[in-house]
N, C-alpha and C positions, 0 to 999 in steps of 0.2 A: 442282456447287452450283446449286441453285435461283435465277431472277431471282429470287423472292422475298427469298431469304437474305441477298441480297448486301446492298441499302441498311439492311437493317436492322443488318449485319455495321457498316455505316460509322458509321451513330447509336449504337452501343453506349457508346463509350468519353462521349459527349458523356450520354450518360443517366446512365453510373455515375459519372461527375462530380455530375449533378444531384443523384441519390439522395448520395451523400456529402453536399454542400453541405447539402442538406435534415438530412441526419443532426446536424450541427457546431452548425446556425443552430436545432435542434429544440426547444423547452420545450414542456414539458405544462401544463393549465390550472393559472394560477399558484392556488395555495393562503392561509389565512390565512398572516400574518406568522409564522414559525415562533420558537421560542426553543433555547436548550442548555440541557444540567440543569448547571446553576451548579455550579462545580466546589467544593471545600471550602476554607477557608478556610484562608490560609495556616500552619501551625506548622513549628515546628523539625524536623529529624529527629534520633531520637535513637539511630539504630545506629550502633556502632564499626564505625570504617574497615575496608573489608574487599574483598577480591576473589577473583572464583575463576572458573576456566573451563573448558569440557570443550567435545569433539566432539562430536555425536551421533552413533550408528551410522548409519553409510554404505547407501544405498538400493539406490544405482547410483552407475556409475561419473562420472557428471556430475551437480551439484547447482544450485540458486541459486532466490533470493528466498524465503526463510524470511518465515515471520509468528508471532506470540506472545499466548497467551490465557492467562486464568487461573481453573480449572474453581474452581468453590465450595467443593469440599475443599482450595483452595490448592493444587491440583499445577499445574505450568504445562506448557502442551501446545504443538506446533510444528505448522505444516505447511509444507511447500516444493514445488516440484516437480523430478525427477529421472530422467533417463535414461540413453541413451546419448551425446548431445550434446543442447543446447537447439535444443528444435522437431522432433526426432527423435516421429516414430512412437510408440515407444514409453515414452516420455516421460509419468508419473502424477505425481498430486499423492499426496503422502506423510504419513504424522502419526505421531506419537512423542510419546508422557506422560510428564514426567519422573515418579518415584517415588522410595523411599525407596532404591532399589538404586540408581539413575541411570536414564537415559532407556531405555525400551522400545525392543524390535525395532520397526523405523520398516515402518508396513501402508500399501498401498496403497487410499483413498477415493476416488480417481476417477480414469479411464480416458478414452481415449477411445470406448472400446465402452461405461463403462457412462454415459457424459456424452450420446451417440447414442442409445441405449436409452432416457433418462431427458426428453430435450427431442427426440426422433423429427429430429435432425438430423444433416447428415452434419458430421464431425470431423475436422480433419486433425492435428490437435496442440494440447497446451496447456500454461498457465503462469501464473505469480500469483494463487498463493492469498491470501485474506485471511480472518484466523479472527476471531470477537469472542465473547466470553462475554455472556449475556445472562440473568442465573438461571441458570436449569437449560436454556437453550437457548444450544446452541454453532453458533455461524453459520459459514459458510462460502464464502466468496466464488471464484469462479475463472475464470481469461478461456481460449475456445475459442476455434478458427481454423476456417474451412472449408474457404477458399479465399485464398491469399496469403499475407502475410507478418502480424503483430503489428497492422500497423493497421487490417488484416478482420477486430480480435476483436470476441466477444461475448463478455455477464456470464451467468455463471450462480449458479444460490443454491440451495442446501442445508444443511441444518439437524441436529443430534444432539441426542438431550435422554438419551443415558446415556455423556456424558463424552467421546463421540467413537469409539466400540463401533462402532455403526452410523448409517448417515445415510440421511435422506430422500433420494428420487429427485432429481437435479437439475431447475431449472428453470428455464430461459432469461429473462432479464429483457429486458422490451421497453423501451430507453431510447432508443428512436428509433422514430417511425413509416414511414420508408424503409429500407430493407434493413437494420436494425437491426446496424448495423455498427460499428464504433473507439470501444468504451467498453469500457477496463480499468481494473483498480483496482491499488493496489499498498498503501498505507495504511489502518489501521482507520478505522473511521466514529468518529462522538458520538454519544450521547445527546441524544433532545429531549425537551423536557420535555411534548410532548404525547403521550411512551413511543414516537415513533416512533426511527429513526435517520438521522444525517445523513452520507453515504457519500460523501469524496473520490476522485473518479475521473478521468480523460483522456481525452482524444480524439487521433490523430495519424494523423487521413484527409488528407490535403494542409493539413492545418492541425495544430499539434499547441499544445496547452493544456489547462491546467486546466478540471474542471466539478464541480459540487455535486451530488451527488443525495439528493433529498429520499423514504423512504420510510418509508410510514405503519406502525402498530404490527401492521399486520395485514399487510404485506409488499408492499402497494401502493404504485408512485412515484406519487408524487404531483407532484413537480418536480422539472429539470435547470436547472442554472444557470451560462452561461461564468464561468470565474476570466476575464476580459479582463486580458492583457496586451501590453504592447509587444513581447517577444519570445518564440520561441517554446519553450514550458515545458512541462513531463511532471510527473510523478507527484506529485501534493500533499501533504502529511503539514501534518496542519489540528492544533490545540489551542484550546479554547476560553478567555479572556478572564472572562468573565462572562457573564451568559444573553443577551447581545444581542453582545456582542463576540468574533473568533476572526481567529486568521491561518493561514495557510498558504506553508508553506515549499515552491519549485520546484524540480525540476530545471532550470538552463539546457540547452535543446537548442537555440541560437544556435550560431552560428558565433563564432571567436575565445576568447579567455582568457573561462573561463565565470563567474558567482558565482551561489550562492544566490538564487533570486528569492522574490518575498513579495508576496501581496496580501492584503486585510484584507474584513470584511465588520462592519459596525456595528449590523446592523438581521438579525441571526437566521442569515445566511445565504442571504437573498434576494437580495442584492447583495454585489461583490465589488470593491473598489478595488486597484490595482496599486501598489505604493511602487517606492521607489530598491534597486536590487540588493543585498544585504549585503556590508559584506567580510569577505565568508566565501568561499571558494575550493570550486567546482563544476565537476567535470571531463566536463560530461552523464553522470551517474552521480543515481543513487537515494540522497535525504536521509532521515532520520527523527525526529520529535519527538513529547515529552511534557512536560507540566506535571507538575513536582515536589513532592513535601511541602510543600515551604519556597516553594512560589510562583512559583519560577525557572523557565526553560525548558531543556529540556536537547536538542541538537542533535546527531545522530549521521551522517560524511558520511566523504568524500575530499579528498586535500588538490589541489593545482593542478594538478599534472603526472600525476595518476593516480588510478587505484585499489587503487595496490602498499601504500598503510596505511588503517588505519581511525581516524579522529580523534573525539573531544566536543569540543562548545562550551556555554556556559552563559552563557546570559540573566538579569538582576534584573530589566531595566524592559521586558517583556512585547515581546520579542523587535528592541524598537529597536538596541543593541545586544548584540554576542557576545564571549564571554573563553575563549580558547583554554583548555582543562582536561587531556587525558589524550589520551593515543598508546594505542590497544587492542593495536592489533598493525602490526608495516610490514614487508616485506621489504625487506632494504639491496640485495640488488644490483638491486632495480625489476624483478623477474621473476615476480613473484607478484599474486593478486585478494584482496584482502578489501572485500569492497561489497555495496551492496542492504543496509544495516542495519533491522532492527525492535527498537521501544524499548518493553518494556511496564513502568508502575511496578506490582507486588504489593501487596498490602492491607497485609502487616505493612512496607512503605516500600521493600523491597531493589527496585532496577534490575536489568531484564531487559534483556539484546542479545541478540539472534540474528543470524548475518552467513554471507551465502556466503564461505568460506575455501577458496581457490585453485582455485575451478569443482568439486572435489572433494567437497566433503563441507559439512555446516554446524553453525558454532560456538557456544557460548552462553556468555555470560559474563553475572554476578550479580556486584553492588559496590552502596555504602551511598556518599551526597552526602556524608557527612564521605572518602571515598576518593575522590570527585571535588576535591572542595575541595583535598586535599593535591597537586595533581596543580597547579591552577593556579597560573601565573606569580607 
């Protein structure tokens, strides 16, 4: 080894600190005050109680983190990622159109040869997709690895405009000016009302917490914004309030008996305040939320001891608090995963889940708020 090599071998670990640090502490030049496209106005729902649930076909033989869109013809589309194990090589992100038959053979949209191909970087494996219907433009979000473990991801974004057929090349999102490194997403975005979107995403470089990304209708960020909190928190699932108001539901990744963490933003998303914990029980596992027909929030999670069931909760007064509602699925003897849930409401009012179901494969269930309602205490 070269003297040269050597001091510079010593300073490494102290720079790739810096560049981290630089990455966590990063916002872009802040923007106007941003809003949310005000959500509708509360009414009743009026479909009979109802449930139903099905598999999707199997990709490979390890699954998990589904996500749920819903194209313009009303078909609702999935994607997940699946391999041979998670972080495995050969590990793709997946999609599947439900249809009138039930869900399509599940195709492979991105790789990581065609994720290298498409952002000329190198690849070592990837994970969490996030899909969002926009018109006729189906988004698609997904976090790459180079080097290391989940908190050397990068975002990437690519786009379909015939239903999820084919997709644009992917393209690396710069949300950090230092080694563009520990932003994943896991949660869909909002709507703002200046037609851009407003993208829940994480950091978990020696820090790990919430952050806001703000990107404009032409696919520019525009801003990153910490969720600040007391502890440390993962993957956000946001709901908007009205056009100035929204919360975000956390993963505890603290140490000890976990809960639901919650911080709030009053002024668009430019800022972000931390509240009191929920008592709602969080196992460091992946939550999920949507605002309802009828106003309510509906919360999709694990219960204290695990991720052996998949539970709802339901909010009236805009997530202050939660009313335990329906058991989706549990295993009794605690041997089994149902976790990572995604919650999409459909136009004509039915509730979507999607849920990793035992590393194996991924589930979807469809139920109407009067089958929620019967469910609670």
């Amino acid at each position: 080894m070269s003297t040269v090599s050597r001091p510079l071998l010593r300073w490494l670990p102290l720079l790739l600190f810096g560049l981290a640090l630089g990455a966590a502490l990063w916002r872009a030049p802040l923007p106007d005050a941003p809003a949310f496209v005000a959500p509708p106005a509360a009414s009743p729902s009026l479909l009979a109680s109802a449930f139903s649930a099905e598999s999707l076909p199997r990709a490979a033989e390890s699954a998990h983190a589904a996500s749920l869109a819903q194209l313009p013809d009303g078909r609702i589309v999935a994607a997940w990622f699946a391999g041979s194990r998670e972080g495995a090589a050969d590990v793709a992100i997946w999609f599947s159109v439900q249809g009138k038959e039930g869900w399509s053979t599940p195709q492979p949209i991105a790789n990581r040869e065609s994720t290298a191909g498409g952002t000329f970087a190198h690849v070592r494996k990837l994970g969490n997709p996030v899909l969002y219907a926009e018109g006729s433009w189906l988004h698609l979000w997904y976090v790459s690895v180079a080097v290391g473990g989940w908190a050397g991801s990068s975002l990437n974004h690519s786009t379909s405009t015939d239903g999820g057929k084919t997709w644009s090349k992917p393209e690396k999102l710069q949300t950090s000016p230092l080694a563009n490194i520990s932003t994943l997403a896991r949660a869909a975005p909002l709507a703002l009302a200046d037609g851009g979107l407003g993208l829940p995403v994480y950091h978990e470089f020696f820090a790990k917490h919430g952050e806001w990304l703000r990107i404009s209708a032409t696919g520019r960020i525009l801003d990153k914004v910490r969720m600040t909190h007391g502890v440390r928190t993962l993957q956000p699932a946001v709901a908007a309030l009205d056009e100035q108001r929204a919360i975000a539901l956390l993963r505890d990744a603290g140490g000890g008996p976990g809960k639901v963490q919650i911080t709030s933003t009053t002024d668009g998303g430019h800022s972000w305040q931390a509240g009191a914990a929920l008592p709602v029980p969080n196992p460091n596992a992946s939550v999920a939320m949507i605002r309802l027909r009828s106003g309510r929030l509906l919360q999709a999670g694990n219960p204290q001891n695990g991720r052996e069931a998949l539970l709802l909760w339901i909010s009236a007064n805009e997530g202050k608090t939660w009313q335990a509602s329906r058991t989706i699925e549990s295993s009794p003897d605690g041997g089994a995963e149902f976790s990572y849930p995604s919650l999409l409401l459909g136009r004509d009012g039915r509730i979507h889940l999607a849920y990793t179901w035992r590393r194996q494969g991924i589930k979807h269930a469809a139920f109407s708020e009067a089958w929620l309602d019967e469910g609670a205490p």
